[in-house]
RODO-2510 file (C-alpha; in nm, 4 decimals, decimal comma):
residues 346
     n   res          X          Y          Z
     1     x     2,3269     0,8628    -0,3464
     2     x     2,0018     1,0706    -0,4218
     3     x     1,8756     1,3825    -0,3002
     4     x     1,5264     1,4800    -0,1138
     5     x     1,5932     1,8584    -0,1776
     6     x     1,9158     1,9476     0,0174
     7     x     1,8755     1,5860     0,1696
     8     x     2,1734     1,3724     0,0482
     9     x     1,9743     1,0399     0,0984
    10     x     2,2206     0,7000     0,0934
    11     x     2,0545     0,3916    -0,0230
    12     x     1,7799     0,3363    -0,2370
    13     x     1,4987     0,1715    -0,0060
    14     x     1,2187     0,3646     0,1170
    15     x     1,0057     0,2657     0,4451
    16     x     0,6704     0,3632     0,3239
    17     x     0,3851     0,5222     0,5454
    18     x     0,1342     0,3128     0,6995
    19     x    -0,1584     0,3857     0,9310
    20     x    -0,1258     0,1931     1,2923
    21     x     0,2242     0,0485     1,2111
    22     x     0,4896     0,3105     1,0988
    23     x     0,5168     0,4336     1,4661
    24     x     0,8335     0,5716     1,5732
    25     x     0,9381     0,2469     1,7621
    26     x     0,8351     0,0705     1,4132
    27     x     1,0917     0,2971     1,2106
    28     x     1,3708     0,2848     1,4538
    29     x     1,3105    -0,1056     1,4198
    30     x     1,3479    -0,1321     1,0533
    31     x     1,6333     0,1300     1,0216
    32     x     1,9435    -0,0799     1,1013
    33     x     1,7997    -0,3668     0,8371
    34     x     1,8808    -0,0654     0,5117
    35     x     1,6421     0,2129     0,5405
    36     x     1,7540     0,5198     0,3987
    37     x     1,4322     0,7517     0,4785
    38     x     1,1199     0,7143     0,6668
    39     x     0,8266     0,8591     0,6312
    40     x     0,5595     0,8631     0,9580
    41     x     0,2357     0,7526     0,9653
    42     x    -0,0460     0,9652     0,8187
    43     x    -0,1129     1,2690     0,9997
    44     x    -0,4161     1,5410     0,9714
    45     x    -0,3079     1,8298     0,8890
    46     x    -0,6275     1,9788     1,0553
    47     x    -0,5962     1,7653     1,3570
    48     x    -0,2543     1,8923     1,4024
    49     x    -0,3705     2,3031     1,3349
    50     x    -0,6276     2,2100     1,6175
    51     x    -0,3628     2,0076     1,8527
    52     x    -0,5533     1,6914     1,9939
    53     x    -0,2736     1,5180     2,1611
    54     x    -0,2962     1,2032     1,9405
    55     x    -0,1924     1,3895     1,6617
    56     x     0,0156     1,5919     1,7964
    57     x     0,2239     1,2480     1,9320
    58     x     0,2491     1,1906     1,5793
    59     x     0,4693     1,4991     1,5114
    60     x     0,6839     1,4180     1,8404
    61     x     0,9878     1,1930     1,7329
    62     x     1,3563     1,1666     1,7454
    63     x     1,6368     1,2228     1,5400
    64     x     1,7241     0,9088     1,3856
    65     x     1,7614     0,9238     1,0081
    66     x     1,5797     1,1304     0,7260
    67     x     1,2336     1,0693     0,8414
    68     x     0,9239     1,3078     0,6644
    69     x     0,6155     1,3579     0,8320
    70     x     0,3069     1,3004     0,6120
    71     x     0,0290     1,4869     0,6079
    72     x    -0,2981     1,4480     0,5044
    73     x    -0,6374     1,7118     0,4614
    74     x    -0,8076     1,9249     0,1506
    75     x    -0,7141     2,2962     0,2351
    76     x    -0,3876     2,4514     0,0907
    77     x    -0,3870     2,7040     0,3888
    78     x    -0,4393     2,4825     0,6593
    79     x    -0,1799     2,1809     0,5438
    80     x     0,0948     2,4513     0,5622
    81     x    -0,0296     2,6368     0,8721
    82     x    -0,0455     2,2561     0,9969
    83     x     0,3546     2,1737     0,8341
    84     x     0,4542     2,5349     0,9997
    85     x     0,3237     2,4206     1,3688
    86     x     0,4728     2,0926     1,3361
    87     x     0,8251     2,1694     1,1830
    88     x     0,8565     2,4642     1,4676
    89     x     0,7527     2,1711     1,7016
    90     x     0,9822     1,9571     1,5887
    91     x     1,3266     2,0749     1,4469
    92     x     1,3999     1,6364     1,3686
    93     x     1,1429     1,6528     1,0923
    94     x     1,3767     1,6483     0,7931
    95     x     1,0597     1,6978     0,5187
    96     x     0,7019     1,7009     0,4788
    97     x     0,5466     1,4596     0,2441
    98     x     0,1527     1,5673     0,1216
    99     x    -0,0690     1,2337     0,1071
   100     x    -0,2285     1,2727    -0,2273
   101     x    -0,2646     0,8557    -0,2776
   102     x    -0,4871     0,7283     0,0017
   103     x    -0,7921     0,4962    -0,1426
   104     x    -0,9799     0,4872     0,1765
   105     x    -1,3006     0,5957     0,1882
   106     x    -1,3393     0,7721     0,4575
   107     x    -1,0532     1,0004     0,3480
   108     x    -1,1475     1,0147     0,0286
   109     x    -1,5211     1,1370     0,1375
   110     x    -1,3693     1,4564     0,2496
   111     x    -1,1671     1,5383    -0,0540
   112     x    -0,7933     1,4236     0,0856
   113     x    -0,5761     1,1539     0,0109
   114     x    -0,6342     1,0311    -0,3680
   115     x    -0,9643     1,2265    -0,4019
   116     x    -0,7027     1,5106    -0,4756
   117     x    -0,5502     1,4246    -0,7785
   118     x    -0,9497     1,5030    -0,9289
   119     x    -0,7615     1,8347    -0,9326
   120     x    -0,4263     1,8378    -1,0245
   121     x    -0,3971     2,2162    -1,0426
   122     x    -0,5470     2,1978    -0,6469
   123     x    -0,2229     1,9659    -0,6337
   124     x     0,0217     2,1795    -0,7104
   125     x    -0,1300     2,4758    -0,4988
   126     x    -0,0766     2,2749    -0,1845
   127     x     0,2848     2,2181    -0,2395
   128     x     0,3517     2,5684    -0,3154
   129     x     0,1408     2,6677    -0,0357
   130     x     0,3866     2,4143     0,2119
   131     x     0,7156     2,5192     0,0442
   132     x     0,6515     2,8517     0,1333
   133     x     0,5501     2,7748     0,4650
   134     x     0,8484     2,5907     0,5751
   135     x     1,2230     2,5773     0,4792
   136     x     1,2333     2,1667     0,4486
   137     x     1,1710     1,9865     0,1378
   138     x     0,8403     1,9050     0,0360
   139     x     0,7432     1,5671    -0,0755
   140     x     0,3835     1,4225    -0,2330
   141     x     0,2620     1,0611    -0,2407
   142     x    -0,0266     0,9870    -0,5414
   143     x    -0,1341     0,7160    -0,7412
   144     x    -0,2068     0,6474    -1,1241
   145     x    -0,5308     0,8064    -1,0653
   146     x    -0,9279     0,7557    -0,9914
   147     x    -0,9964     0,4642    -1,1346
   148     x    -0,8670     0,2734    -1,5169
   149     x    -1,0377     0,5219    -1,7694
   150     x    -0,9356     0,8033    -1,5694
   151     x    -0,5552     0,7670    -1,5585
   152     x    -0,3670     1,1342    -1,4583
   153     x    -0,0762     1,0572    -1,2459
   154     x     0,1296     1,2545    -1,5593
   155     x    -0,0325     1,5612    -1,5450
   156     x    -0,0233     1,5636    -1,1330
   157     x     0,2949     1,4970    -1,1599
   158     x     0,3518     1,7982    -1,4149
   159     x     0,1854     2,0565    -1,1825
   160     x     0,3650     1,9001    -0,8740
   161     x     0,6988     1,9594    -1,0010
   162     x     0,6020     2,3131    -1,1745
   163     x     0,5124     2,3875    -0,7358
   164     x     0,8420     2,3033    -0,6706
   165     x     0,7630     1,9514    -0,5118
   166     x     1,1132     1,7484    -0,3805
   167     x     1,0480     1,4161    -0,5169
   168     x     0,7169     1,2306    -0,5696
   169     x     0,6473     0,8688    -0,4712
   170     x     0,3949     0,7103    -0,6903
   171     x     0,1728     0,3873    -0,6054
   172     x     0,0744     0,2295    -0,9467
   173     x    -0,2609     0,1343    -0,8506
   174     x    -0,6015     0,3765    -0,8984
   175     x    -0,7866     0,4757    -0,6316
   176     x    -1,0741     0,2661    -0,7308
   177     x    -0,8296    -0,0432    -0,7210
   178     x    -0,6890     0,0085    -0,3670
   179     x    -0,4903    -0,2899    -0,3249
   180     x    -0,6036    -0,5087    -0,5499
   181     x    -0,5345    -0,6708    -0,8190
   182     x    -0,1797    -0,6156    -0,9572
   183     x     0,0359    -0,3102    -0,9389
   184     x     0,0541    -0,1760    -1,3017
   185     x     0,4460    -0,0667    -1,3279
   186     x     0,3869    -0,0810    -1,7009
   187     x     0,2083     0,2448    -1,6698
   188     x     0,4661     0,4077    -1,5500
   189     x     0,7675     0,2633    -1,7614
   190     x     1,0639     0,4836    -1,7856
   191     x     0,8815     0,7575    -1,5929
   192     x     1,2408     0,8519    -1,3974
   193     x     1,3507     0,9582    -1,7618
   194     x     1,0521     1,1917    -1,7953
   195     x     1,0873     1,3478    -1,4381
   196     x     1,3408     1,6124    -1,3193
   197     x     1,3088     1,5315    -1,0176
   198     x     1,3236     1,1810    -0,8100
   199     x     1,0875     0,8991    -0,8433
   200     x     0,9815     0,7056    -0,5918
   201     x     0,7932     0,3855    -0,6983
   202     x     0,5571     0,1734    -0,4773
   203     x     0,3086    -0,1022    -0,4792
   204     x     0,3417    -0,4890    -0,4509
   205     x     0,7013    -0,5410    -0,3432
   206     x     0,7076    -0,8371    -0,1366
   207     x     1,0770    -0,9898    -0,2491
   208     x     1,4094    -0,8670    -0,4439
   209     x     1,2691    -0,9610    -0,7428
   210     x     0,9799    -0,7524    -0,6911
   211     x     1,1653    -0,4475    -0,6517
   212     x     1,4124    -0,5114    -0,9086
   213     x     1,1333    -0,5470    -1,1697
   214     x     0,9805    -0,1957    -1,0556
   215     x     1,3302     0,0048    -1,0298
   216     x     1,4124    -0,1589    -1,3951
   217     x     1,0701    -0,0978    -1,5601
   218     x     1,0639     0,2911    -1,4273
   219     x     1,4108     0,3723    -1,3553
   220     x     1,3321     0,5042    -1,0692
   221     x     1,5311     0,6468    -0,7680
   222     x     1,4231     0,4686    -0,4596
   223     x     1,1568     0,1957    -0,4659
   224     x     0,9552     0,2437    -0,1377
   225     x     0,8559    -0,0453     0,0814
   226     x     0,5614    -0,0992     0,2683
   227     x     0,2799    -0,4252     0,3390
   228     x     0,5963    -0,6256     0,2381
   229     x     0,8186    -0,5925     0,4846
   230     x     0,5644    -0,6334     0,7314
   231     x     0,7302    -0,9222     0,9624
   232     x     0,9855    -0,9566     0,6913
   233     x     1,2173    -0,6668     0,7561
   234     x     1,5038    -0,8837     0,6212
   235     x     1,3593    -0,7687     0,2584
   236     x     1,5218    -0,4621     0,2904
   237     x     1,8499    -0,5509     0,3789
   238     x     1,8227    -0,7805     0,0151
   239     x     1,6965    -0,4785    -0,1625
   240     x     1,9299    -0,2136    -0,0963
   241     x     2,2118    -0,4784    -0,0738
   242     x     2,1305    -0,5980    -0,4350
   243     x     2,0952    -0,2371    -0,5447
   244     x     2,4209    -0,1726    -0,4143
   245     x     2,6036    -0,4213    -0,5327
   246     x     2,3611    -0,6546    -0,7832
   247     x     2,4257    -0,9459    -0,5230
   248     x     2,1670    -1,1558    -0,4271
   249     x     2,1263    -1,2428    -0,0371
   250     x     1,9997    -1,6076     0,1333
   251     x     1,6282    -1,5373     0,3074
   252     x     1,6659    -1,5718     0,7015
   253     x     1,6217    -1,8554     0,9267
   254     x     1,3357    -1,8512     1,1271
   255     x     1,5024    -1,8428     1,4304
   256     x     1,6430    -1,5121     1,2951
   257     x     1,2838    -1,4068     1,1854
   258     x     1,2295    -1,4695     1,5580
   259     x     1,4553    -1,2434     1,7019
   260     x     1,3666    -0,9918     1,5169
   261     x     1,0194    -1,0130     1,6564
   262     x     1,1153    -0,9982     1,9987
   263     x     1,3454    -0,7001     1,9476
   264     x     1,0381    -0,5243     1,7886
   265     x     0,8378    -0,6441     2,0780
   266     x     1,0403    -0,4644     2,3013
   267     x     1,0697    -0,1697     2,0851
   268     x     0,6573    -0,0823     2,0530
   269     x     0,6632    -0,1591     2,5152
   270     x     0,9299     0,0773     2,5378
   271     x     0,7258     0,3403     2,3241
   272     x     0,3854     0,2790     2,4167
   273     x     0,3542     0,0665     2,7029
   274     x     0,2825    -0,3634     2,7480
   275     x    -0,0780    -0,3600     2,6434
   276     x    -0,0799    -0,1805     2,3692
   277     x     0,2465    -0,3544     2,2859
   278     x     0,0784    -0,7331     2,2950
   279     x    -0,1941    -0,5811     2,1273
   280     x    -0,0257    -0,4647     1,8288
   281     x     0,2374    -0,8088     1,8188
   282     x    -0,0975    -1,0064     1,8134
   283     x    -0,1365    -0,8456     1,4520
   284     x     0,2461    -0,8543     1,3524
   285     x     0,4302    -1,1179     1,5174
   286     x     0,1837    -1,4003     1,2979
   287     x     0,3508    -1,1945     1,0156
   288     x     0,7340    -1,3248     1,1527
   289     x     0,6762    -1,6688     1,0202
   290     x     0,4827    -1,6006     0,7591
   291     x     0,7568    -1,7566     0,5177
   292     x     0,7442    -2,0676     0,6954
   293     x     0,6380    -2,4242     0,5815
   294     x     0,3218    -2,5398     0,7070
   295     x     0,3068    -2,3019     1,0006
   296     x    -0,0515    -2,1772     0,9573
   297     x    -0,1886    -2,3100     1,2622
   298     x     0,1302    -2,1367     1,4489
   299     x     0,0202    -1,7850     1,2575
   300     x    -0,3395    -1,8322     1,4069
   301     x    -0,2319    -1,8728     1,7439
   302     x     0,0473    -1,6053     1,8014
   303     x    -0,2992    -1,4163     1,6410
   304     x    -0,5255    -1,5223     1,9245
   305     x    -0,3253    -1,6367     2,1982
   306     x    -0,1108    -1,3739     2,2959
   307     x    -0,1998    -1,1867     2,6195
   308     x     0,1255    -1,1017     2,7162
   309     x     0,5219    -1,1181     2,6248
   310     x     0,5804    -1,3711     2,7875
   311     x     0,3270    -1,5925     2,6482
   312     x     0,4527    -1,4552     2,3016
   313     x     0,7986    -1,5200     2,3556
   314     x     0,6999    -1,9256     2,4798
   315     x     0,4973    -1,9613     2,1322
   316     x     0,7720    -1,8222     1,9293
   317     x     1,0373    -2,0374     2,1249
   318     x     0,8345    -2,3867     2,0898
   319     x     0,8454    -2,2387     1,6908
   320     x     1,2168    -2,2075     1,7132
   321     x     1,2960    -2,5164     1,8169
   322     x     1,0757    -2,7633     1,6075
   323     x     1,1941    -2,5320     1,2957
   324     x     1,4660    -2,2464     1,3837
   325     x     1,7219    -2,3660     1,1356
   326     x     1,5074    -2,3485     0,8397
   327     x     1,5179    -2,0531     0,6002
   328     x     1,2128    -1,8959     0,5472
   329     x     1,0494    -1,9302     0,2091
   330     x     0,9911    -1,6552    -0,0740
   331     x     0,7300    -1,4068     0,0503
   332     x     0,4468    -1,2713    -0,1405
   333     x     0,1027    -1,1704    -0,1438
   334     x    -0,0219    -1,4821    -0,1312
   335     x     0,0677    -1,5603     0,2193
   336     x     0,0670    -1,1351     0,3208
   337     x    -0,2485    -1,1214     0,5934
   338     x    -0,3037    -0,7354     0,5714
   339     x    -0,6331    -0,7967     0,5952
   340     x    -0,6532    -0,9510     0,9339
   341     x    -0,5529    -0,6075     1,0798
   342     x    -0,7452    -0,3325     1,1425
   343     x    -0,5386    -0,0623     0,9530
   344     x    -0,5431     0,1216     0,6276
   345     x    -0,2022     0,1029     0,4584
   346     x    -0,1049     0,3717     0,2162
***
């Protein structure tokens, strides 16, 4: 048990935010497999101040478990004139979470996401500006810094928690590195130790070991997970199992990887509808069997040939039975196809 602020938060795994996937269908999904907290996809904090109706759906979502909504812009005032509209809005949002770590450009051009922590003092003024704005906890979300001679996540960090910030979640890549390369947990060893307040750590976790090596090497609270449990939401249930109890669990079957993508099928038509529904599975359901043997030709055509759910579920059953019974291999980046989809994950 760890604490968000007055949040007592039970388990140690983290569903991390990520643009054009962490919908609320998407979290309600993943929640039964060991998510303790949620937080939504990235939200402008200006868009929301203005209230375009996109945005605004972002901010509109049930009570389901400690979910935070993030929030992204480069103004103090209006990020907590945006976090006042959308916690009166929305009495289910249990925190707000600043983005401080996004790499991509386009946010970056504007002076949000990672182009932030240029500033660190600029940092801490937008958390204290949002705690005293609203009466939830207030998270932030950073990385190690610009790029690898400009390395500053400490001294964010510092002026974060001197605002008053709730727990940070740090990505252990630069801005300059986005997502490549390796994550650099080294960087951050033992950083938990040095914090009074919780760690979150993120960046590469694609299997148990994965996120046993990152909560060892930093000690930290909760290890957040993202890109990696992407069409293998099974990963969670072995992470906060193991953390639990340091017991290891069996990967799935595919026919139980199968399943799963049906149920989430259903999930994303109840929430936005059939076509944007097959749309969407066209990018995740490939994803499902991902961890199969020789099943690359299968991937490409659940990525092409979907044009409805029915045609989905036929694929996926003429999958199940040539190779249901088999367990699914070890995920990792090797096999992860982020890049096939037209979303920015932070």
């Amino acid at each position: 048990m760890w604490k968000i602020g007055n949040l007592d938060i039970d388990g140690r795994v983290v569903l991390g935010p990520m643009s054009g996937v962490t919908s609320s269908g998407y979290r309600e999904f993943m929640k039964p497999f060991g998510v303790a907290v949620s937080v939504t996809e990235m939200t402008s904090g200006m868009g929301i101040v203005k209230g375009p109706r996109k945005t605004m759906s972002y901010v509109d979502f049930s009570p389901n478990y400690p979910t935070g909504l993030q929030l992204f812009g480069n103004d103090a005032d209006i990020i907590a004139k945006a976090a006042t509209i959308a916690v009166r809005e929305n009495p289910n949002i249990d925190f707000i979470d600043i983005n401080m770590g996004c790499p991509v450009p386009k946010i970056v051009r504007n002076g949000s996401g990672s182009a932030l922590m240029k500033d660190p003092r600029k940092c801490g003024d937008i958390i204290r500006n949002v705690k005293g704005a609203v009466d939830v906890p207030v998270t932030a979300k950073i990385r190690l810094g610009q790029s690898a001679s400009v390395i500053n996540f400490r001294q964010v960090i510092d002026e974060l928690t001197d605002a008053g910030v709730d727990a940070v979640a740090l990505h252990v890549r630069t801005r300059e590195e986005r997502y490549a390369g390796d994550a650099h947990y080294d960087l951050a060893a033992d950083l938990q130790s040095k914090m009074s307040v919780p760690l979150v750590i993120s960046g590469d976790i694609y299997s148990l070991d994965d996120a046993v090596s990152a909560v060892d090497t930093t000690g930290a609270a909760a290890v957040m997970v993202a890109r990696g449990g992407i069409g293998n939401p099974y990963l969670v249930t072995q992470i906060d199992h193991y953390l639990r109890t340091e017991q290891r669990l069996l990967n799935p079957t595919v026919s139980e990887q199968i399943d799963w993508c049906i149920s989430l099928a259903h999930r994303l038509v109840d929430e936005d509808g059939t076509e944007t529904a097959v749309r969407r599975m066209r990018s995740l359901a490939p994803k499902f069997i991902a961890g199969c043997y020789r099943c690359r030709g299968y991937r490409n055509r659940l990525a092409t040939e979907i044009v409805s759910m029915d045609s989905m579920v036929l694929l996926l059953e003429e999958i199940r039975s040539k190779m249901g019974d088999d367990r699914v291999h070890a995920y990792g980046r090797s096999i992860d196809m982020s890049q096939d989809q037209d979303v920015s994950f932070e």
